[in-house]
Residue, then its C-alpha position, 0 to 999 in steps of 0.5 A: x550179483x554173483x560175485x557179490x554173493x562169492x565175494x562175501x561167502x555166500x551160496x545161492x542155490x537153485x531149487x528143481x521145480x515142485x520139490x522144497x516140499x520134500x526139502x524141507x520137511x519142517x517147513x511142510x509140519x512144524x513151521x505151520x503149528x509153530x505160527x499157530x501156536x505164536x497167534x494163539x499165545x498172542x491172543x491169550x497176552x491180549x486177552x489177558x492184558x489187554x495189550x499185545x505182546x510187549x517187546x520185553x516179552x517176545x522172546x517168554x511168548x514165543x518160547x511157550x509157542x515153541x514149546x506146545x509146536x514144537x513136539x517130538x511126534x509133530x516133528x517126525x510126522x513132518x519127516x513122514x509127510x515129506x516122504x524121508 
């Protein structure tokens, strides 16, 4: 597998026990308002239509989520969280 992996220029890394929390500080605050934002835009287009989120539509769904989670206060709340 390792090889493999080289072979085909990937990295595989091994995180230290108890720490991606602080590695990743968008996953601790922004990833999480981000799926909310996409479940409550996929609520309204029901709500709305009907039906749910058409394919030609993802992309115009999830930007207007994007946008209402993804904020600069939100993202350096997230930094702060993680300590760094």
């Amino acid at each position: 597998m390792r090889e493999l992996t080289l072979a085909n220029n990937i990295h595989l890394f091994c995180l230290p026990p108890h720490t991606t929390h602080r590695l990743q500080p968008l996953d601790v605050g922004v990833f999480g308002p981000s799926r909310n934002a996409w479940q409550k835009e996929c609520q309204e287009v029901l709500a709305k239509t009907g039906k749910e989120v058409v394919l030609k539509d993802v992309v115009r769904v999830y930007m207007d989520a994007r946008q209402k989670a993804f904020k600069k206060e939100t993202i350096l709340a997230a930094w702060r969280k993680a300590g760094i």
